[in-house]
C-alpha positions in Angstrom: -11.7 28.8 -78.6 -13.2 26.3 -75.8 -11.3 26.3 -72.5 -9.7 23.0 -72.9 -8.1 24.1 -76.4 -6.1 26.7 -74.3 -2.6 25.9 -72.1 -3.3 25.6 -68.6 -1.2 28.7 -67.1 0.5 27.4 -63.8 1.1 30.0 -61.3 3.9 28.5 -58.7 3.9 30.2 -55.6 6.9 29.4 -53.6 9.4 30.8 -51.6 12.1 28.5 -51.6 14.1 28.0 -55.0 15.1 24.9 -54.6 11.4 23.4 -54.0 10.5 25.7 -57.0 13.4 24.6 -59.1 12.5 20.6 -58.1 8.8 21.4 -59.4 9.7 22.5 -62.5 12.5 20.0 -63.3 9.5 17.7 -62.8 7.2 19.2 -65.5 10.5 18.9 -67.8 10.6 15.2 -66.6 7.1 14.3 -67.2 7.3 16.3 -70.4 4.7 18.9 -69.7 5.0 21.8 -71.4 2.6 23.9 -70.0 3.6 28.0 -68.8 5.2 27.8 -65.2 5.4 31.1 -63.8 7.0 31.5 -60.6 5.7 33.8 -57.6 8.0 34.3 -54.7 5.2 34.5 -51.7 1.5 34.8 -51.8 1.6 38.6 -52.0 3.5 38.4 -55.0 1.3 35.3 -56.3 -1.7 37.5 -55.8 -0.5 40.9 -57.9 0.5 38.2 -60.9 -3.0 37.1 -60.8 -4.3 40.4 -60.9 -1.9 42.4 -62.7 -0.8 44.4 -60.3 2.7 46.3 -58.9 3.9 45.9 -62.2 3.1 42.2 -62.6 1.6 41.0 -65.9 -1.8 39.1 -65.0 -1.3 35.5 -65.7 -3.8 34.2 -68.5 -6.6 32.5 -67.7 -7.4 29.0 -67.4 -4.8 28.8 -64.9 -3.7 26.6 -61.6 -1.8 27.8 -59.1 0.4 25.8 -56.9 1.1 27.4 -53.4 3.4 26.5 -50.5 1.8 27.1 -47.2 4.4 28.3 -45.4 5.5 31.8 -47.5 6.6 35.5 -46.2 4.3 38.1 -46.6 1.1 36.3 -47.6 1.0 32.8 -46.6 -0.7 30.1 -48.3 -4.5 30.0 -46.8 -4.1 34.2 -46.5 -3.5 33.8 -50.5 -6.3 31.4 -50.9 -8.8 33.3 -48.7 -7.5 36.3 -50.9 -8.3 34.9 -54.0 -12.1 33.4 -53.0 -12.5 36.7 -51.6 -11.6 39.0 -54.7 -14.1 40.7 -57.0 -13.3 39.4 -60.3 -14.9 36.4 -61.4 -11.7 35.2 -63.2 -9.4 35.1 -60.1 -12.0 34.3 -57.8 -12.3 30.8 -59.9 -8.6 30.2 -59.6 -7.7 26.5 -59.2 -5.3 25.8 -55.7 -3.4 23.2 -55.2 -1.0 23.4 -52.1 2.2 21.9 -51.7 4.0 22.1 -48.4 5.9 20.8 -45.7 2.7 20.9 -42.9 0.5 17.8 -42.3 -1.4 19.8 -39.7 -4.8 19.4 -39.5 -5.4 22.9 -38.8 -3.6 23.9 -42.0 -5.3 21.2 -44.0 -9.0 22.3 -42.9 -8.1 26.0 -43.2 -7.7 25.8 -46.9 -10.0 23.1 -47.6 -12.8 25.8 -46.2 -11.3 27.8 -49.0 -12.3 25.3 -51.4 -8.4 24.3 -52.5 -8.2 21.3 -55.4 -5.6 19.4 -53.6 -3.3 19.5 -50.4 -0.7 17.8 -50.5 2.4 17.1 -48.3 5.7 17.6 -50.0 7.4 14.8 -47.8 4.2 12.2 -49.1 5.0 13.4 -52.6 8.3 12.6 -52.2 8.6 9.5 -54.8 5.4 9.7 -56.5 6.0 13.4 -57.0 5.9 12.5 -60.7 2.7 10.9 -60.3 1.2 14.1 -59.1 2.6 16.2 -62.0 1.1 13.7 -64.0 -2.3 14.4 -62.4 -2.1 18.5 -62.9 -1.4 17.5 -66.1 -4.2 15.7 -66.6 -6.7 17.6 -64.6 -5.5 20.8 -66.9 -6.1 18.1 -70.1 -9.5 16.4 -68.8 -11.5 19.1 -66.6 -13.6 21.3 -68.4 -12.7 25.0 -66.6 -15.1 28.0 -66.4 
């Protein structure tokens, strides 16, 4: 079955519920059914992309969507993580993050970590729709290893 035939797996990590619940409410609004599974900190975002501690590995193709700002693992510690990591599959994860920080520092840490997308919860805001809409179509459009 090609690649783009297959649901795009999204992997939210996020430690706040209420950011997590306001990202999935807007998959429900924009009608987009695609799996949401939900990771409560990088560490934990990291054994569900593995399969480890337990976790069931998340199925490939699949996007994660990480906060910076997260206990344990943080957001660039989880994206260094996954460029770092042996297997091919995880290694070619797709990243978006999603926080609160407009700080340069963070924003060129994980762009060295080849992310898809940073993007500042507060600029979301309204058009937070719109960008729903663009994972949507990214995970529709872009053919995936």
């Amino acid at each position: 079955m090609p690649m783009q035939d297959k649901a795009l797996n999204i992997l939210l990590a996020e430690d706040d519920d209420g950011d997590a619940k306001a990202v999935q409410r807007s998959f429900q609004k924009a009608k987009i059914g695609n799996p949401i599974l939900r990771a409560v900190d990088g560490r934990d975002a990291l054994d569900m992309l593995k399969g480890l501690n337990g976790k069931t590995r998340t199925p490939a193709p699949r996007l994660v969507i990480a906060d910076l700002n997260m206990p344990r693992m943080n957001g660039i510690q989880l994206v260094k993580a996954i460029r770092e990591d042996p297997d091919e599959e995880v290694r070619n994860t797709i990243v978006f993050i999603l926080t609160t920080s407009s700080r340069v520092e963070d924003k060129s840490a994980v762009y060295e970590h080849k992310v898809a997308g940073y993007i500042v919860k507060a600029t979301a805001g309204q058009d937070f729709l719109e960008l729903v809409k663009l994972m949507d179509c990214y995970g529709r459009l872009v053919e995936l290893p």
